[in-house]
Every structure is written in structure tokens, then in C-alpha cells.
N, C-alpha and C positions, 0 to 999 in steps of 0.2 A: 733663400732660406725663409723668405717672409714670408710662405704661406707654410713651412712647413710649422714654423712657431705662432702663428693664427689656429693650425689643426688641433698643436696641443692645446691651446686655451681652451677652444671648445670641448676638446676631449673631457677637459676639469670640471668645464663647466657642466656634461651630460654626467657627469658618475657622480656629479657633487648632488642632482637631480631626482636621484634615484635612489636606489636602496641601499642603505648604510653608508651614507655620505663619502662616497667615492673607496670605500675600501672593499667591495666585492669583484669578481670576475664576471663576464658571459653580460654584459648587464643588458644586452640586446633581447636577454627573456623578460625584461622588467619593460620592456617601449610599448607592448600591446599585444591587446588577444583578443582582435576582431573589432572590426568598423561598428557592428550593432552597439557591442559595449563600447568605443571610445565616445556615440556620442551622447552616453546617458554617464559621463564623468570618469568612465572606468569602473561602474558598477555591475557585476552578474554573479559573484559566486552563489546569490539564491533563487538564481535562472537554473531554469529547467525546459528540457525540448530541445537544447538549438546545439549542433557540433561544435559551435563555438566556447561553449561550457568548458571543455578540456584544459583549456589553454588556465580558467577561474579555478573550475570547483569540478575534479572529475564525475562526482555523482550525479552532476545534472548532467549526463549524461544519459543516464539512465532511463527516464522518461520518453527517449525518443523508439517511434513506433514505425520510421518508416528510415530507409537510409538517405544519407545526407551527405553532400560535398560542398566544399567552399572554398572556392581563393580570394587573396586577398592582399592590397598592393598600398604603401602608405610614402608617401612621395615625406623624407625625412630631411631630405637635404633643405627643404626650403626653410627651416629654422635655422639652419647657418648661413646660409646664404654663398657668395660666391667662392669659397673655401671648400666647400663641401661636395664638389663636383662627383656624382656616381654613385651617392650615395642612395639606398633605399630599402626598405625593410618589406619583405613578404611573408606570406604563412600559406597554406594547404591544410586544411584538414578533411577528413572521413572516418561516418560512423554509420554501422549497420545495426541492430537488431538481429539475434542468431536463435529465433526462438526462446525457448526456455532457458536458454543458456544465460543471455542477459545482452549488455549491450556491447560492440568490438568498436575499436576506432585507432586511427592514424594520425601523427599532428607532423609538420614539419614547419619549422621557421627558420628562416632567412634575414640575415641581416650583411648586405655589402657595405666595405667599409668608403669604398672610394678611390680614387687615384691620389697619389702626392706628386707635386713638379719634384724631380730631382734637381739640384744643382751642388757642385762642389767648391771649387774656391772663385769661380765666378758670378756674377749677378744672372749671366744666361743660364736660362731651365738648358738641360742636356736630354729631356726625357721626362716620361711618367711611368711611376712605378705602383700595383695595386698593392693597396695596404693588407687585403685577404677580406676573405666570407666567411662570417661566424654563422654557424648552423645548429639546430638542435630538432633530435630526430623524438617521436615517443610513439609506445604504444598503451592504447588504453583499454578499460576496462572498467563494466560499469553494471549494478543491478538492486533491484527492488530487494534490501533487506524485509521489509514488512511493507502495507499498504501506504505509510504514510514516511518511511525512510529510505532513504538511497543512499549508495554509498559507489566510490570507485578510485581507481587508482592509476597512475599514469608512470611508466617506463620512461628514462629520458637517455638518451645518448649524445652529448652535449660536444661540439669542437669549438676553440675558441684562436682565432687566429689573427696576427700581429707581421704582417712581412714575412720574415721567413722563421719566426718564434710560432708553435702550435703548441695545444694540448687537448686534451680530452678527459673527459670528467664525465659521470655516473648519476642520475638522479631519481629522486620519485616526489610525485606527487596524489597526497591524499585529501581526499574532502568527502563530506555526509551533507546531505539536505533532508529535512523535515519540516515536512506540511501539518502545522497544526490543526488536528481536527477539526471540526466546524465551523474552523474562522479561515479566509482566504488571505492566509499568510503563511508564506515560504522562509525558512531559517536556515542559513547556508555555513561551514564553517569546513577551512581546508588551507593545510600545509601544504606549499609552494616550495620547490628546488632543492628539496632536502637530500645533499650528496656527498661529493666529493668534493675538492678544490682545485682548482687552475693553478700548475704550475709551466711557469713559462721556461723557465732555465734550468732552477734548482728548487729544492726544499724551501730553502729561505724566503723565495719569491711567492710562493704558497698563497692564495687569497681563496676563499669562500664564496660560493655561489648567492646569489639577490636571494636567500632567505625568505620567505613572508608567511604568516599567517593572518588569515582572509577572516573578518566577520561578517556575514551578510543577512540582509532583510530585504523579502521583495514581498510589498499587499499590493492584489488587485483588488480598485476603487472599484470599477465597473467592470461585468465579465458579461457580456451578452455577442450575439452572433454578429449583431454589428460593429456595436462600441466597445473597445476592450483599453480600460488605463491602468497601467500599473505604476507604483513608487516603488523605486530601489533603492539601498546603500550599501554601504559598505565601508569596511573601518581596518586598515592596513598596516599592519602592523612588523618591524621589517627585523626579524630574528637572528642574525647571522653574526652578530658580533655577542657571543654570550657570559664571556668574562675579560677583564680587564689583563695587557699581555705585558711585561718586562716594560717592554719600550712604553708601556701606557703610565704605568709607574713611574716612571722616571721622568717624565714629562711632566711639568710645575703646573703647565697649562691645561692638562686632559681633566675634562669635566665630564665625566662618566654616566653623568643624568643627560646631559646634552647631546651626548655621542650614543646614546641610546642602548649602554649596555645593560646588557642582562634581563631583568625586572623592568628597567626603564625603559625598553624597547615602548611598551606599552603606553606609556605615557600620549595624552594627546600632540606633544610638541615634538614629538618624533613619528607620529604615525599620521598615514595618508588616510582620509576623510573624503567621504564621494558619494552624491545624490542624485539622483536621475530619474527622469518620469519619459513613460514612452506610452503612448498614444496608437490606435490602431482602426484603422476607419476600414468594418466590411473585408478585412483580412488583404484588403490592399494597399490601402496608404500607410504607413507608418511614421509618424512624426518624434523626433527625441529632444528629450535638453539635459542636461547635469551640469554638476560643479562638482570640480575639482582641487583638492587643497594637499599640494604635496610639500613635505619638508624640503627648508632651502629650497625653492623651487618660486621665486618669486613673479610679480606679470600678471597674467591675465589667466581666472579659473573658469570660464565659460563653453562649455561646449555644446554642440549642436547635429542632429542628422535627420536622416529621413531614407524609408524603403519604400519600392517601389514594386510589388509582388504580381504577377501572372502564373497563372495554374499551378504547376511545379518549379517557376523561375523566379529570383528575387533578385535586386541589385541593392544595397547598401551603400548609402554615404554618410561618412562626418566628417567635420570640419572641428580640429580641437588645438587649443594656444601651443608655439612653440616654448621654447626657454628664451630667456630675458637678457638676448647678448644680441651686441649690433649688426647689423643688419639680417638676425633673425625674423622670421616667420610664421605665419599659421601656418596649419600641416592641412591637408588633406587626403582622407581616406576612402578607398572603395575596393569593395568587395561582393562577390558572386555567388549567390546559394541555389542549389540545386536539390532538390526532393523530387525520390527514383524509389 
């Protein structure tokens, strides 16, 4: 039983990490969306060009001229370290260009939970049993409202699974970017997970999807054939709890600015903060750095990557901090792009 009571600590410790302090569902769509962005902090909703956008800000989506594929594989167990056996999070995406139409694409993520030892009233394990694969499927959708706005929208079909407890939930996600005229600065703004809720048993159990709405800014410093640097951010802000419930009433202790409802979502001590500069040497080297500053979420915000590009091939890595529990981990990420 000792690792099976290790798994739940962690489990606390990752939803306490994330969006709305452990009270939402699915929360495996809040771990990442793409190696490019983990290692510039988790900033892109005012990236434009790359499939990866889908997962940020549907409308940069929009910008791309040629189709695009990418997988991508994030080794997660090593933040918990020996508890966490099987654990690991993947993604798929594709996006085409369909002429006039605008632009098509496909997102799938993956998230395995891992094995648990079984045991029952002995100390001997009898077995291992898989905890299940939470999955979320989308399709997207994306095009040039005018010269300098884009907009799109993503279909989600979301399973979220627990042993032998499932559910399925509904989602969409919208974003616009806009390029200010004359100045080489992109403005990015887009609602995340807006759906349904995960119910695992009954009505009662009911919990709300990671919520978020995205503010972003990406300026390129330098734009030339060789040298290209751009600064990103982005400012996170996490929606999903929008008034105060019975049981929050009744509790002496709920401090409603704290817990981030409603208005207060918005507040900086509830919302996630993230900077990144990404470097481009001759369209082949790609160097990144960001910080990252997530609510509850204490440890180390530094992160880091680098691409490594040939003709139509890229390979993508970062390396970004686990959570702040013992014998956690850095994580590392790599991912494959493909332009066809």
C-alpha cells in the first residue's frame, strides 16, 4: 500500500500545480503543448506559423502556408521519480492549408497514467494494475479574418480515465491574433477548455475542465534571413471556478480572492506569468530560454531548449523543472516536425 499512498500525494501535488488548485478534471490538457514552447516558459499564444499553436492560440494557426506534422514525447515520470513507473505524456498534431478555405488541422494528446503494485492485506505486491490513458482528440480550424487578424477554433473530444471510472466531456477552444501594423509585434488572446465537466460516478462528483484564458505578446528584435530573435509572454489566467459554491460558504476558511474566484481569477497571485526569448541562427539552429512562474507551484522556473532544422526536418528539445516533491525531477522533452 506504500506506493499506492506515495501515488496519491503526488496526484495533490500535480492538480495543486495546475489550474484551479486541484479542483478541475482532464488536468493532463494543462502539462504541455509542444517542446518548442516548453522551452521558452510556456509562452506561444502570439506564435504564429508552427501546428503547434493549436494546442495555445487556434488562430496562429492560421498563418501557416505549407502543411505540417509533429510528434512529440515528454518523459513526466521523472518528476516523481520511482512511484511513477509508465508514466508519460504525448501529442500528435497536423495542419494543412486548403486554399481559400483557410487553414485544417488535427491535435491528439496523450497522457498514460502508469501502473499501481496491487496488494491486499499482505505487504506482498500480487500484481500491477493500469491506472488508464486520458486522451483528448480536436479538430481545428483556422483563417485570415483581414491582413493583420486571425482567428480559429478548436473541437475537443476529451476521455478522462481512472481504473475502471471513465468519462467524456466536450470542448472548444478559441483565440484571435493580431499583428500590429508597422510595428513587428504580434498580440495573442484565446479561451482554453471551454466545455463540459468530468463526471466520474454521479452528478455530485462533477468537476470543470483547466479553464484558461491566454494573454500574449510576441516582438521580433531582429527579423533578417539570418538572424531572427524574438521575445514572448504570456500571462495565464485560470477561469474555471466562476462563483463561490454552498460548500465554499460554509467553509470559515475559503478565501475567495485566494482561490481565484470569479474577478479574482485575474489577479496576479493566481495567474501564471511566462517569458521566453528564442533565437534563430540561418533557419537552422534554434536556441530558447524562459521563466516560468506558476501558482503553488514552488522550485525552480527556468527553462531551456534548442532546434535543430534540415530542409523540411526539425527535431526540438527542452529540458523544463519538475514539481517540488521528493525525489522529483527535470523533465525532458522532444519532439519531431515535419514540413511537406
Amino acid at each position: 500500500m506504500k506506493r499506492l499512498f506515495i501515488f496519491f500525494i503526488l496526484l495533490i501535488s500535480v492538480t495543486n500545480a495546475y489550474a484551479g488548485t486541484g479542483r478541475t478534471a482532464a488536468q493532463f490538457l494543462a502539462l504541455d503543448g509542444g517542446t518548442r514552447a516548453a522551452g521558452m516558459g510556456d509562452t506561444f499564444s502570439a506564435v504564429s506559423g508552427d501546428v503547434i499553436a493549436a494546442f495555445w492560440n487556434p488562430g496562429g494557426l492560421a498563418s501557416i502556408s505549407e502543411r505540417q506534422a509533429t510528434i512529440a514525447y515528454s518523459n513526466i515520470a521523472a518528476m516523481f521519480g520511482e512511484a511513477s513507473e509508465g508514466m508519460y505524456y504525448g501529442l500528435a498534431a497536423f495542419a494543412m492549408p486548403v486554399k481559400s478555405l483557410g487553414v485544417f488541422g488535427l491535435t491528439l494528446q496523450l497522457q498514460d497514467q502508469g501502473t499501481m503494485v496491487i496488494t491486499k492485506d499482505s505487504p506482498e505486491a500480487i500484481g500491477e494494475e493500469s491506472i488508464g490513458t486520458n486522451w483528448a482528440l480536436a479538430l481545428c480550424y483556422a483563417d485570415n479574418i483581414t491582413n493583420s487578424l486571425k482567428a480559429g477554433i478548436n473541437a475537443k473530444l476529451i476521455r478522462q480515465v481512472l481504473w475502471t471510472e471513465s468519462d467524456m466531456a466536450y470542448a472548444a477552444d478559441m483565440g484571435v491574433q493580431y499583428a500590429i501594423p508597422g510595428i513587428p509585434i504580434n498580440l495573442g488572446i484565446a479561451i482554453r477548455n471551454f466545455g463540459t465537466g468530468i463526471q466520474m460516478k454521479d452528478e455530485y462528483q462533477s468537476q470543470p475542465l483547466p479553464r484558461d484564458l491566454k494573454l500574449g505578446l510576441a516582438v521580433r528584435i531582429i527579423d533578417t534571413p539570418t538572424n531572427r530573435l524574438q521575445i514572448i509572454s504570456d500571462y495565464t489566467s485560470f477561469i474555471d471556478k466562476f462563483s463561490e459554491t454552498e460548500e465554499d460558504k460554509e467553509n470559515p476558511k475559503f478565501d475567495a480572492k485566494k482561490a481565484g474566484v470569479g474577478m479574482h481569477a485575474f489577479r496576479p497571485e493566481n495567474s501564471q506569468k511566462g517569458v521566453g526569448a528564442e533565437y534563430w541562427y540561418a533557419n537552422s539552429l534554434g536556441i530558447r530560454v524562459g521563466y516560468k512562474d506558476v501558482p503553488d507551484m514552488p522550485g525552480k522556473h527556468i527553462t531551456m531548449g534548442l532546434s535543430i532544422r534540415y530542409s523540411n526536418y526539425q527535431i526540438d528539445y527542452a529540458r523544463v523543472p519538475g514539481i517540488d516533491v521528493p525525489g522529483g525531477g527535470d523533465i525532458d522533452k522532444i519532439a519531431v516536425l515535419i514540413r511537406f
